[in-house]
N, CA, C and O atoms as a Tinker XYZ file with bonds, in Angstrom:
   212  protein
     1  N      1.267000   26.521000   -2.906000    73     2
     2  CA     1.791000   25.320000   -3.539000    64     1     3
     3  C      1.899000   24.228000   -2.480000    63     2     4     5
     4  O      2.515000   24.334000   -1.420000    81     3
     5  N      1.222000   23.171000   -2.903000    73     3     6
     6  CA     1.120000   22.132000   -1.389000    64     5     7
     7  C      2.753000   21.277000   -1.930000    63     6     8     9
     8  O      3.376000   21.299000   -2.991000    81     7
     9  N      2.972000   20.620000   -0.669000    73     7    10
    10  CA     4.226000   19.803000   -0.776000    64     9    11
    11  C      3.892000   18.389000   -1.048000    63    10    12    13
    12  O      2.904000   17.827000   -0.575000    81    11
    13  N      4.867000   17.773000   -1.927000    73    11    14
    14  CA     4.735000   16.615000   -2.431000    64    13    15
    15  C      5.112000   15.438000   -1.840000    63    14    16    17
    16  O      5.871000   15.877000   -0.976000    81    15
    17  N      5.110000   13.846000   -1.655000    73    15    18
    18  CA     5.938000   13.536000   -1.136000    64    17    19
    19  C      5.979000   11.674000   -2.191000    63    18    20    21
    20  O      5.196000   11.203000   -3.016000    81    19
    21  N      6.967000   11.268000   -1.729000    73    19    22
    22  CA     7.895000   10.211000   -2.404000    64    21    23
    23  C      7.614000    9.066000   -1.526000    63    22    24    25
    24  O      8.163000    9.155000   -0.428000    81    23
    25  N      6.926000    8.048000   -1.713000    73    23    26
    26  CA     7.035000    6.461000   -0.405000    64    25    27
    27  C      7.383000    5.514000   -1.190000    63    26    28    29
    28  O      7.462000    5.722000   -2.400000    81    27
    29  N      7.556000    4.746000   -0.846000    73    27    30
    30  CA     8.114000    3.221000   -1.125000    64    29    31
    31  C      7.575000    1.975000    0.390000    63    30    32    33
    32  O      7.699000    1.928000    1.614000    81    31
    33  N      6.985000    1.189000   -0.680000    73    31    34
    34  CA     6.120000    0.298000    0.192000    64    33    35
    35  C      6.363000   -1.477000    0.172000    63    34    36    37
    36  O      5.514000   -2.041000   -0.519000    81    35
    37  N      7.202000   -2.239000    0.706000    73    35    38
    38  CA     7.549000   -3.371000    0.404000    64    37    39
    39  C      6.061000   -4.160000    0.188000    63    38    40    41
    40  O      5.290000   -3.943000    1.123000    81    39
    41  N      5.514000   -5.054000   -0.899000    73    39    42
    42  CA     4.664000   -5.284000   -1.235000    64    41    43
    43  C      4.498000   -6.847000   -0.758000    63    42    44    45
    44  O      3.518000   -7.259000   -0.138000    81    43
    45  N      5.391000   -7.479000   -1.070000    73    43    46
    46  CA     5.317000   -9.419000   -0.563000    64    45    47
    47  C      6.815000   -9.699000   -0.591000    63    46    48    49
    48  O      7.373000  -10.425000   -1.414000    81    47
    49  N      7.413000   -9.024000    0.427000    73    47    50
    50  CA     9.324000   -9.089000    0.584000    64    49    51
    51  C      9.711000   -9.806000   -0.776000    63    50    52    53
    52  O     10.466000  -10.778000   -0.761000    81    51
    53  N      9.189000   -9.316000   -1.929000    73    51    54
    54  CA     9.804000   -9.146000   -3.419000    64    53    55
    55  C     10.098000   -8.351000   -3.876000    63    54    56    57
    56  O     11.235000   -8.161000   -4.307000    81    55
    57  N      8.919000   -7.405000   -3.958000    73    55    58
    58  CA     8.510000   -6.563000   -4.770000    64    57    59
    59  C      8.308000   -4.898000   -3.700000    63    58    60    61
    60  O      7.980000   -4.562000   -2.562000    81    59
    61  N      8.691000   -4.381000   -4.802000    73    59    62
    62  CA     8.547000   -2.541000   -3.776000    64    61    63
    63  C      7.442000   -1.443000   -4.882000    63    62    64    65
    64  O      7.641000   -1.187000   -6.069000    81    63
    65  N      6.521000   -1.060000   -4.182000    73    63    66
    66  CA     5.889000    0.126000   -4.412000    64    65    67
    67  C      6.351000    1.344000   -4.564000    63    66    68    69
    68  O      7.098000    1.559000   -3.610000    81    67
    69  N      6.290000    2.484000   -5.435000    73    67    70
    70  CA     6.938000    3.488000   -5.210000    64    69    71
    71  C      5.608000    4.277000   -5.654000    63    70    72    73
    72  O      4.900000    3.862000   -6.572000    81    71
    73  N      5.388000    5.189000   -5.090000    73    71    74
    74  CA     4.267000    6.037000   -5.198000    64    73    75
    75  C      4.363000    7.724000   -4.802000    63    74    76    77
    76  O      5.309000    7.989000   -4.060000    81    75
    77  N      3.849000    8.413000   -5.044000    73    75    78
    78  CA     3.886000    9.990000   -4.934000    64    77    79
    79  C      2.566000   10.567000   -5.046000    63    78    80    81
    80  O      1.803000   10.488000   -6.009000    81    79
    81  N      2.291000   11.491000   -3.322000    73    79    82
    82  CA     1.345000   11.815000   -2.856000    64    81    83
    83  C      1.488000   13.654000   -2.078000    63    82    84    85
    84  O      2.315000   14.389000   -1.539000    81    83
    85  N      0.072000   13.629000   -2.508000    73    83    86
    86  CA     0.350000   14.830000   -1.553000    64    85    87
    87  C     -0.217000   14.910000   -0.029000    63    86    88    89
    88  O     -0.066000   15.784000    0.824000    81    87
    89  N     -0.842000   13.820000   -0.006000    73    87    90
    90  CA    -0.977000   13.587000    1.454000    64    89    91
    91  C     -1.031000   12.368000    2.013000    63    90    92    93
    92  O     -2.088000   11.852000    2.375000    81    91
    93  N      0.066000   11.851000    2.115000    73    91    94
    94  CA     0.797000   10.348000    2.703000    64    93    95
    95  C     -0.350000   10.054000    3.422000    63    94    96    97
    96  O     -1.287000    9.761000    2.680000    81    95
    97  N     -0.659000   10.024000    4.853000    73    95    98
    98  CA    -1.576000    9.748000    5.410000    64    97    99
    99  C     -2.990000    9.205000    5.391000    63    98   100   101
   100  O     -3.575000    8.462000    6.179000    81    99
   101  N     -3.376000    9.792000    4.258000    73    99   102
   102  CA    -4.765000    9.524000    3.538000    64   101   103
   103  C     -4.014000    8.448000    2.741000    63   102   104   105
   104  O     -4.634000    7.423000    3.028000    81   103
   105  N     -3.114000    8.137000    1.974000    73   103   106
   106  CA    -2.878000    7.600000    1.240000    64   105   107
   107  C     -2.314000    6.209000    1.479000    63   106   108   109
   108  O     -2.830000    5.298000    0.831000    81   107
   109  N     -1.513000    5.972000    2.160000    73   107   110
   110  CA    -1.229000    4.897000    3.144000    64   109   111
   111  C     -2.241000    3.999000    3.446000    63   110   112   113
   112  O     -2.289000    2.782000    3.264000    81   111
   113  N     -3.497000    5.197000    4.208000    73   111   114
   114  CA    -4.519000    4.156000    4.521000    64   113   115
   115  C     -5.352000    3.658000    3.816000    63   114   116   117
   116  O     -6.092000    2.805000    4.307000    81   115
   117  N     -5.525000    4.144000    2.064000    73   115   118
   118  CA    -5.773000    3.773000    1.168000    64   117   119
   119  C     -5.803000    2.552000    0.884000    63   118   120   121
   120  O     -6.696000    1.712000    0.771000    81   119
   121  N     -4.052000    2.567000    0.722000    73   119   122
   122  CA    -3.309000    0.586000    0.546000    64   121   123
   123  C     -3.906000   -0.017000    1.719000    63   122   124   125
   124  O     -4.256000   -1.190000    1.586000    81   123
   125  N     -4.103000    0.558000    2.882000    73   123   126
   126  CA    -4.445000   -0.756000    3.989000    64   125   127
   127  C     -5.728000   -0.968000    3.984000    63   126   128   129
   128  O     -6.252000   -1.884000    4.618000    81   127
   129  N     -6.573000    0.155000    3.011000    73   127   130
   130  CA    -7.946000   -0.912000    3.015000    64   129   131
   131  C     -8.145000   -1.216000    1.420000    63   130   132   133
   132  O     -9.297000   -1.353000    1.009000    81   131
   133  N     -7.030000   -1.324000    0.504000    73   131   134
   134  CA    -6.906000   -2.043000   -0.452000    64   133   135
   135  C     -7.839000   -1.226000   -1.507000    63   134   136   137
   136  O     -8.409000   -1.874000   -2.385000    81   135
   137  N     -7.986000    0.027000   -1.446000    73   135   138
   138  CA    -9.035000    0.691000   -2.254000    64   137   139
   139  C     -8.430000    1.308000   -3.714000    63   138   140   141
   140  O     -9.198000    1.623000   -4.624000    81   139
   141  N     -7.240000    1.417000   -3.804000    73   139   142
   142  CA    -6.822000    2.179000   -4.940000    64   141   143
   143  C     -6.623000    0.922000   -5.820000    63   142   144   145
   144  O     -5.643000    0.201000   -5.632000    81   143
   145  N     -7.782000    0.577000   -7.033000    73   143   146
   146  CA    -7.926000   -1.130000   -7.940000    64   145   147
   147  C     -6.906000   -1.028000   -8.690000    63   146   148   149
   148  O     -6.859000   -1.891000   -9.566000    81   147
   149  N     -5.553000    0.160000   -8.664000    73   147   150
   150  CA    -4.526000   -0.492000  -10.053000    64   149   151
   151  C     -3.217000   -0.993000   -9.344000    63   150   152   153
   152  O     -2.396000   -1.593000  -10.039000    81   151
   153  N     -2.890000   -0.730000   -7.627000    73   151   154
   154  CA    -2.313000   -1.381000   -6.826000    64   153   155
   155  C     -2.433000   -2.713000   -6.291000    63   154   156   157
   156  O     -1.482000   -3.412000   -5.943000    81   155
   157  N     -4.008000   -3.118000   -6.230000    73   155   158
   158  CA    -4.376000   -4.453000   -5.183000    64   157   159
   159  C     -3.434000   -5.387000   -5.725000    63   158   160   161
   160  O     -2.991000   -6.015000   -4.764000    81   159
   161  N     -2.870000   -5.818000   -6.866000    73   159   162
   162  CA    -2.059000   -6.772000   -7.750000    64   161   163
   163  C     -0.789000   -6.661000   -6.949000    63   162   164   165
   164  O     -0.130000   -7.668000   -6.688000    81   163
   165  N     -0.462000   -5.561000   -6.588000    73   163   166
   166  CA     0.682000   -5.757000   -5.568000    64   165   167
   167  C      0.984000   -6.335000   -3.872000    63   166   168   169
   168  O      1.953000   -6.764000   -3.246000    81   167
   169  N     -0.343000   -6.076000   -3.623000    73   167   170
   170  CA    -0.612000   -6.654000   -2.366000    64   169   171
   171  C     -1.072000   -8.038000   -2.078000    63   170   172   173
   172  O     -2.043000   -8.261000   -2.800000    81   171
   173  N     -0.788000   -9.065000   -1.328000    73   171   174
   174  CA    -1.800000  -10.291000   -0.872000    64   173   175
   175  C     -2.798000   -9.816000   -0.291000    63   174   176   177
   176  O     -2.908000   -8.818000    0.421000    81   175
   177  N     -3.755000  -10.806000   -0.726000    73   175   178
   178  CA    -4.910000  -10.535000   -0.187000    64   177   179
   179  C     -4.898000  -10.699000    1.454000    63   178   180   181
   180  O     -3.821000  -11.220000    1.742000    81   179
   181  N     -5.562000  -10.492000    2.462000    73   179   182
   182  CA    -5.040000  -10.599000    3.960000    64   181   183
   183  C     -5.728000  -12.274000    4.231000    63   182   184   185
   184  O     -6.763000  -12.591000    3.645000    81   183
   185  N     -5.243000  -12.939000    4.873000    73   183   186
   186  CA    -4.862000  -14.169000    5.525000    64   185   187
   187  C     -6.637000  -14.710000    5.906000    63   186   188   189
   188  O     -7.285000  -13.734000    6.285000    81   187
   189  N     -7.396000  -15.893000    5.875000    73   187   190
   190  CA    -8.542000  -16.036000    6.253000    64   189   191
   191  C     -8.616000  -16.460000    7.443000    63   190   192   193
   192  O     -9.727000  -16.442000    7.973000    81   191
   193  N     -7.672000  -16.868000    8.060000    73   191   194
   194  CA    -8.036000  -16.895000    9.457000    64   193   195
   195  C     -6.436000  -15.888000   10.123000    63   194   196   197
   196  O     -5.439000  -15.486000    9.524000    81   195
   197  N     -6.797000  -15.803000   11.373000    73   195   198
   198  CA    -5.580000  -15.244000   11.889000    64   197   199
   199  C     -4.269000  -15.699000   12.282000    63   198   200   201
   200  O     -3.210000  -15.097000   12.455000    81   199
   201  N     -4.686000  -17.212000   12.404000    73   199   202
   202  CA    -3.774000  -18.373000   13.528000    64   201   203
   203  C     -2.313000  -18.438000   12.211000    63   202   204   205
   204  O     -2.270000  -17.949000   11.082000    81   203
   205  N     -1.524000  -19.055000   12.795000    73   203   206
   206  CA    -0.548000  -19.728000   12.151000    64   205   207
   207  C     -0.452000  -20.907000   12.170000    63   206   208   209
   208  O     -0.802000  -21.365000   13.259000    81   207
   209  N     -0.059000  -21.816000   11.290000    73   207   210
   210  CA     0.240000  -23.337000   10.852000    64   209   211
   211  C      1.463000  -23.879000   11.591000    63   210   212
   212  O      1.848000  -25.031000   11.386000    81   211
C-alpha cells in the first residue's frame, strides 16, 4: 500500500491549492512546469522579462 500525501500551494497570495499525491516530488514539479491543464487557472503565467519596474 503506497503512502499518500496532502499539499497546499499558495497560488497568487489569494488563493491556496490543495491537492493529494502519491508522490509529491513528481508532482510539485508538475505545477512548476505548468503541465497538469485543470490547475494552470490557478497559477500566473511567469513574468516576460525578468527585470523589475
Amino acid at each position: 500500500m503506497s503512502m499518500w500525501y496532502t499539499y497546499v500551494l499558495l497560488c497568487d497570495q489569494k488563493t491556496f491549492y490543495v491537492g493529494v499525491t502519491d508522490n509529491p516530488v513528481a508532482r510539485i514539479g508538475q505545477h512548476r512546469n505548468r503541465k497538469p491543464l485543470f490547475t494552470k487557472k490557478f497559477f500566473p503565467p511567469p513574468p516576460l522579462s525578468g527585470g523589475f519596474a
